[in-house]
N, C-alpha and C positions, 0 to 999 in steps of 0.2 A: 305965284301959286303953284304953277308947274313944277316950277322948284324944289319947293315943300313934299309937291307927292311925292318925286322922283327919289327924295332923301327917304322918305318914310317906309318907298318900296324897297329902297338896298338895305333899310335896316330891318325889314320884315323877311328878306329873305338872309340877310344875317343872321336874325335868330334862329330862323328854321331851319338855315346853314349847321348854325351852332348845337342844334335840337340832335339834328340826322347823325353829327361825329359823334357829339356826346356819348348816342344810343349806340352807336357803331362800336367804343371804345369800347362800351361795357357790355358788349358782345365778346367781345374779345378774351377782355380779363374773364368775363364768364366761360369761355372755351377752352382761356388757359389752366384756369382753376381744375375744370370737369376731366380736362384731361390729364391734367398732376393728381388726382384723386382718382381716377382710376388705374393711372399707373402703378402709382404706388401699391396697390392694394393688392393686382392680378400680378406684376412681375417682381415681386422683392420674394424671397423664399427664405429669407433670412427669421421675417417672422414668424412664417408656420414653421420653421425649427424650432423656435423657441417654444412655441404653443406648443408643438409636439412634445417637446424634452418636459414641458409643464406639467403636460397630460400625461406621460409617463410617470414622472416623480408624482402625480396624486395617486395614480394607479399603484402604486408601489407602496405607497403610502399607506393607503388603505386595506391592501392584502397586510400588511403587518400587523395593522391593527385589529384584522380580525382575525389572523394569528394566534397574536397574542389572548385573545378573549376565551375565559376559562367554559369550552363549551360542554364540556363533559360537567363541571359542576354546574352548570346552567340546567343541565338534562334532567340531573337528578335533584336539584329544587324545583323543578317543575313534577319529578315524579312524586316527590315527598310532598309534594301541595296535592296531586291528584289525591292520593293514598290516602290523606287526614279525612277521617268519620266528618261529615258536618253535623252531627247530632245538635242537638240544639241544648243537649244536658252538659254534654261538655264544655262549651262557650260559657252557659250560667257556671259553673266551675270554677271556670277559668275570674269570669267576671268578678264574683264574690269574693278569689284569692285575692285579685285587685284592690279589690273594693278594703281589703282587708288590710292589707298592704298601706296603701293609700290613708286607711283612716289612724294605722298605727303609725308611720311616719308622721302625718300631722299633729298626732298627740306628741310624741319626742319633742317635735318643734318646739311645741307649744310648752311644755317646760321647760326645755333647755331654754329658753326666753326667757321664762318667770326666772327660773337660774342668775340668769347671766345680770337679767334686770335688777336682782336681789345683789348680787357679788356688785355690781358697777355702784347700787346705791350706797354698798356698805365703801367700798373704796373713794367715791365720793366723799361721808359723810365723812370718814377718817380725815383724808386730805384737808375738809373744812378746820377739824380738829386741830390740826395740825398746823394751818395757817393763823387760825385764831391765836392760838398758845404761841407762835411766832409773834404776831401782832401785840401780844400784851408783852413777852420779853423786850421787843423794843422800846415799846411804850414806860416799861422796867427800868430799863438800860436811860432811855432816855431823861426821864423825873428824876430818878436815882442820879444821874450825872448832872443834875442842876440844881437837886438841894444839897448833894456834896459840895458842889461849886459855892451854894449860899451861905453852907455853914465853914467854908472856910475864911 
């Protein structure tokens, strides 16, 4: 029985042997990590050149394109907006032209429709004409070539 403890006490402090490195190792990896992460981070300068050179070329970027932006015709769309009367007579004016506009194009529509609806039915009807009067020539051709066949 002595025996028994004695085995059960070197494999309880085996495992707590084995607990204590475990923890230890990954102390370690963990110290090796934190400090390859912070090295990298505070002594490479290679990447703040690039973020720099980045940060430039958007800087650069961005003055051109505002540059480029027509600000003098910006000024004076915005003056010719102040300047328009808001009268409210002129709007109904305006509206009505619309409105006017709007209702005559509709009406075009609307006959060039009946139009086109009338030309396509008349183009239709012919085509049927025209295939019937095919269908009976052959029909023609056909009879015609078998009582000539009969009466020879």
């Amino acid at each position: 029985m002595d025996h028994n403890h004695q085995q059960w006490r070197i494999m309880r402090f085996s495992f707590k042997n084995a607990t204590i490195v475990l923890t230890v190792v990954n102390l370690l990896i963990f110290l090796f990590l934190l400090q390859g992460f912070f090295t990298s981070s505070s002594s490479s300068s290679s990447p703040r050149r690039v973020v720099s050179a980045q940060l430039r070329y958007i800087k650069e970027a961005e003055e051109i394109r505002l540059a480029m932006q027509p600000l003098e015709l910006i000024k004076r769309v915005r003056e010719i907006e102040q300047e328009e009367p808001s009268g409210g007579q002129e709007t109904e004016q305006e509206k009505d032209v619309k409105q006017n506009t709007a209702v005559d194009l509709s009406k075009r529509l609307k006959d060039f429709r009946a139009l086109n609806d009338a030309s396509s039915f008349k183009a239709l009807e012919e085509w049927r004409k025209r295939k019937m009067e095919r269908a009976r020539q052959r029909d023609l051709d056909k009879t015609g070539g078998v009582s000539s066949s009969k009466t020879s």
